[in-house]
C-alpha positions in Angstrom: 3.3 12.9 18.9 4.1 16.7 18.1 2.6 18.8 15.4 4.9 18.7 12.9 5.2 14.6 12.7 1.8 14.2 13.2 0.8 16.4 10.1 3.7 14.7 8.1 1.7 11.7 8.7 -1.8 13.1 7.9 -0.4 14.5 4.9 1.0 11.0 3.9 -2.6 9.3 4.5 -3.5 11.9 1.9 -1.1 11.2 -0.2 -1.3 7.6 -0.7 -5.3 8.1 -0.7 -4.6 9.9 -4.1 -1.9 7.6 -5.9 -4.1 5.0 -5.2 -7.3 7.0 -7.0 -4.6 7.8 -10.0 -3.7 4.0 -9.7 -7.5 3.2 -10.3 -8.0 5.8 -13.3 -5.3 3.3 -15.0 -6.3 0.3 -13.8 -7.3 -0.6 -17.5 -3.6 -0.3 -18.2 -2.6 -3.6 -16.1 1.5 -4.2 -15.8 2.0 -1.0 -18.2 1.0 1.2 -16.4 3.0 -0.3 -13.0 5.7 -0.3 -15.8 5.5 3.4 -16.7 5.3 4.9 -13.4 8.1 2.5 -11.9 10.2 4.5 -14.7 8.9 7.8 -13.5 9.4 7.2 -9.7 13.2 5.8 -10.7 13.6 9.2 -13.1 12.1 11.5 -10.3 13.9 10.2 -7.7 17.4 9.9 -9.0 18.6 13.6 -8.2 18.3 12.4 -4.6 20.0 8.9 -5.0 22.9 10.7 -6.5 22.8 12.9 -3.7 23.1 9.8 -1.4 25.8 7.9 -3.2 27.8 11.3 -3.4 27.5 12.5 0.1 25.6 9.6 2.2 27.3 6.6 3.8 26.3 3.1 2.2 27.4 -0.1 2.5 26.9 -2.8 0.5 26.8 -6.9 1.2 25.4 -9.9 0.0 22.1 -9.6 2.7 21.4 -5.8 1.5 21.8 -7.1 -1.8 19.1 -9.4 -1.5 17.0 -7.4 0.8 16.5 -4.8 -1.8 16.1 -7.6 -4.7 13.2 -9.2 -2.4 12.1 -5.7 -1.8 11.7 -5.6 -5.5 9.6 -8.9 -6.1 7.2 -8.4 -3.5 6.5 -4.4 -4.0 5.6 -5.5 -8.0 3.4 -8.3 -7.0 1.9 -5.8 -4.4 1.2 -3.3 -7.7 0.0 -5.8 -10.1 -2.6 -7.0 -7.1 -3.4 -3.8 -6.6 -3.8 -2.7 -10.6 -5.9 -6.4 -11.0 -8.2 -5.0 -8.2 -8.8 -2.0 -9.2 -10.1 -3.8 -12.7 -12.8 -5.8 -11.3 -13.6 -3.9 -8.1 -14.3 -0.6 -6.7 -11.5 1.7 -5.2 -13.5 2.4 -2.0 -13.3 -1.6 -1.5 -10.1 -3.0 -2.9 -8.4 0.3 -0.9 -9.9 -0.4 2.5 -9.5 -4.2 2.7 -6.1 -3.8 1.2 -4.9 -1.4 4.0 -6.8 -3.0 7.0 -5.6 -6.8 6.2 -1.9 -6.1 6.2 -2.1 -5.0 10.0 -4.8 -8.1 10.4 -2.3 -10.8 8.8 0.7 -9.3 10.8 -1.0 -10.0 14.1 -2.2 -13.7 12.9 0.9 -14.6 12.1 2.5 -13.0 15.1 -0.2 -15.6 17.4 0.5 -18.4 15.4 4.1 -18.7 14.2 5.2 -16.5 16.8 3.2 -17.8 19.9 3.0 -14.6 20.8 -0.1 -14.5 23.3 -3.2 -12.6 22.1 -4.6 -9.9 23.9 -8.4 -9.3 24.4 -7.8 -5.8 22.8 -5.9 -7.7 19.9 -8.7 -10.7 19.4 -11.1 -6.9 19.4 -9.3 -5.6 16.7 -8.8 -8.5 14.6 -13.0 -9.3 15.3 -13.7 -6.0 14.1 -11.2 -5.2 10.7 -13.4 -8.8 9.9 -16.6 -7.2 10.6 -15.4 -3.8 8.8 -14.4 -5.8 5.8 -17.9 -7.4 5.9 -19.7 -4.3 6.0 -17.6 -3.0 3.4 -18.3 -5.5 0.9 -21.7 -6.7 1.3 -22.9 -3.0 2.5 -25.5 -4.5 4.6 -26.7 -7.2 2.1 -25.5 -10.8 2.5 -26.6 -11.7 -0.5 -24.0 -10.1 -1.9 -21.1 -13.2 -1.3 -23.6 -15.3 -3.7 -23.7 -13.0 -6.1 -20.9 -13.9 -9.2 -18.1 -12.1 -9.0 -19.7 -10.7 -5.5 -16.1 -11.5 -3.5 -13.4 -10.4 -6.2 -13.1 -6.9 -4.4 -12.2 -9.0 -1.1 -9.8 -11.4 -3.0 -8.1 -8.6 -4.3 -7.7 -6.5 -1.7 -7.2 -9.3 1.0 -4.2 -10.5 -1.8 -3.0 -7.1 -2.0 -3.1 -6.6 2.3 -0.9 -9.8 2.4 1.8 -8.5 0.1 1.8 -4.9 2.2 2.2 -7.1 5.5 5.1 -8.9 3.7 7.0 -6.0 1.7 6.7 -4.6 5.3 8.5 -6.7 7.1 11.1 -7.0 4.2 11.8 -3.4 4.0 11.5 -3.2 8.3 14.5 -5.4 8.0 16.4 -3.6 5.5 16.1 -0.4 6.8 16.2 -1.3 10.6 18.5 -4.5 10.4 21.0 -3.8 7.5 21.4 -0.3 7.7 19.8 0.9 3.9 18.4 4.1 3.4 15.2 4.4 2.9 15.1 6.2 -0.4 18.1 3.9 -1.7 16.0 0.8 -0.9 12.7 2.3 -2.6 14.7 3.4 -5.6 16.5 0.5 -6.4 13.2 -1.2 -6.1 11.4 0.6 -8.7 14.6 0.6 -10.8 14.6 -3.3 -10.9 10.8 -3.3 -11.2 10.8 -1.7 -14.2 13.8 -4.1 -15.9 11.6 -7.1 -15.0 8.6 -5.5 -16.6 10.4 -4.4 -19.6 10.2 -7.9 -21.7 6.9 -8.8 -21.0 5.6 -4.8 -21.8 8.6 -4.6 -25.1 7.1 -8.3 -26.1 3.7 -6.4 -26.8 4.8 -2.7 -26.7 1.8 -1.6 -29.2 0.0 -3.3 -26.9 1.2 -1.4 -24.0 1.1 2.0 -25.7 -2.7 1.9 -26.8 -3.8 0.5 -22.6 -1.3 3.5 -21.7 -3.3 6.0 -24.0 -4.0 9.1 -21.4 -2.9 7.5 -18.9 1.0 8.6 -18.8 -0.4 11.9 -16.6 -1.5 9.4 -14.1 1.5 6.9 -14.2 3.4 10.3 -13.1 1.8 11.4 -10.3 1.5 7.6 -9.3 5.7 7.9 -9.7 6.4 11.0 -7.7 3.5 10.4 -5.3 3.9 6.8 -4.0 7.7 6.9 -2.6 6.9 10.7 -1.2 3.7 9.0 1.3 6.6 6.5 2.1 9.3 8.7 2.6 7.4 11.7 5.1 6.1 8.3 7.2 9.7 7.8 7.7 10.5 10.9 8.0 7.7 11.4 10.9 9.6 8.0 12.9 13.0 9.6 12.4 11.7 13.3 14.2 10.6 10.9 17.0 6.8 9.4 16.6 6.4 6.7 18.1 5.3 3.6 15.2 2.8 2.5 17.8 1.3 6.1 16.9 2.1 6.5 13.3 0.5 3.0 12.0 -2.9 3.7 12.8 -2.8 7.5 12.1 -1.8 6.4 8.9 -4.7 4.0 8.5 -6.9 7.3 8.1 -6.0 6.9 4.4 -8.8 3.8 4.0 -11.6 6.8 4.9 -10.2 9.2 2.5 -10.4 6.7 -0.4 -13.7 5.2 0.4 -14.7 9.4 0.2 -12.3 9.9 -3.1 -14.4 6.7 -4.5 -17.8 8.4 -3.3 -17.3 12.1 -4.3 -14.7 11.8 -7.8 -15.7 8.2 -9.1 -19.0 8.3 -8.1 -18.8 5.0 -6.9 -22.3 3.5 -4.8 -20.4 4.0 -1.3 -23.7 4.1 1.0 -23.6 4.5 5.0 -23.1 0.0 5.3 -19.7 0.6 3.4 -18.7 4.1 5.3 -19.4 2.6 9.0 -17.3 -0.2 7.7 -14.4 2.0 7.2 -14.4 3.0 10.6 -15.3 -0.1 12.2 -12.1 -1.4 10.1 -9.9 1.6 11.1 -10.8 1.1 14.6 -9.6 -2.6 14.5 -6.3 -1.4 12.8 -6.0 0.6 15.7 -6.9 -1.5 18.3 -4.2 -4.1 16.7 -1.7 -1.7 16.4 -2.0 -0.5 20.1 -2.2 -3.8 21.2 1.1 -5.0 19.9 2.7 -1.5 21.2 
């Protein structure tokens, strides 16, 4: 991978390391604050759409049309995971877990409903994103899956990984399959997101506005920032990085949010959780070479 790519792809780990630390400032704010900054990401990103419909080739069917309607449901149950996780569980667990399962689940279900054959370097990787998770939650302490409430973070964040894995393949199709552009498939996404919010936000929209008190800043930068880590990954692939590259370079993101957890939240991330980080990142990549 060249320079440029590769630092479009740092730069994206970073990115969507910080949307997520924004998304965990507002995780009070539940569905209004994914609500709020679905409306900012669709108000953001419109100038380019238009450019796209003006000037850009599109075509439209029945299959795109429900590509980008899937896209939809499964990237706002992906949010409100995420937002639920972040209420009952530290960012530098709920990030971590959420990141390293998708890549975890994707190789299951490749070996099982794909008979795909496992590799030793695959079974390696999917042994140690297990152990990584482990470390990560119990940092060192067993006792910590009897504790109540001691397993929400992996819930959560296992939930979360399974809707990444599964928006992934949805959008992979759409994208690679059907022909839609990128930004035309995130924005419409966001667009519909927010319509299917509005009656349950507008049925309580008092509600919604005191949970959303200082917390508008946030649903912003959670707007503009979330498609732009998306869009400079794909922009990285289209200048000619190879995925088998770009996945796990990307995974560098679950290290930066366990250290945006330890150094700006001040959460308790001690040297169990940190080694579980890498231990988890080094199973990413282990899976993601494997299948290469």
């Amino acid at each position: 991978m060249s320079l440029v790519p590769l630092t479009l792809v740092i730069l994206a780990a970073f990115i969507h390391a910080t949307w997520n630390l924004l998304s965990k400032r507002a995780a009070a704010a539940g569905a209004a604050f994914v609500f709020a900054s679905s409306l900012f990401a669709s108000i953001v990103y419109l100038p380019w759409m238009i450019w796209i419909l003006v000037y850009g080739e599109l075509t439209w069917s029945l299959p795109v049309a429900g590509c980008i309607v899937l896209s939809a449901v499964v990237h706002l149950a992906y949010s409100l995971c995420l937002q639920r996780g972040y209420q009952v569980a530290d960012l530098s667990v709920v990030y971590p877990i959420a990141r390293g399962t998708g890549p975890m689940l994707s190789s299951i279900g490749a070996f099982i409903l794909l008979q795909e054959t496992p590799t030793a370097q695959g079974i390696f990787g999917l042994l140690a994103v297990v152990a990584g998770i482990g470390l990560i939650t119990t940092q060192g302490d067993l006792s910590a899956f009897r504790r109540p409430r001691g397993l929400d973070g992996v819930r959560w964040g296992t939930a979360t990984g399974s809707l990444i894995a599964s928006y992934t393949v949805v959008d992979g199709y759409g994208v690679k399959l059907l022909g839609v552009h990128p930004v035309v498939l995130d924005w419409i996404s966001n667009l519909l997101r927010f319509f299917m919010l509005a009656p349950v936000v507008m049925s309580n929209w008092a509600g919604a506005k005191e949970r959303m008190k200082g917390h508008w800043l946030l649903a912003l930068g959670v707007g503009t920032l979330s498609p732009l880590s998306y869009i400079l990954v794909l922009s990285a692939i289209a200048m000619g990085a190879p995925l088998s590259l770009v996945a796990p370079a990307r995974e560098m993101s679950m290290m930066v949010g366990a250290m945006f957890g330890m150094l700006i939240l001040r959460e308790r991330v001690t040297i169990w959780r940190l080694a579980g980080c890498l231990i988890l990142i080094s199973g990413v990549i282990l899976l993601g070479s494997a299948s290469a």
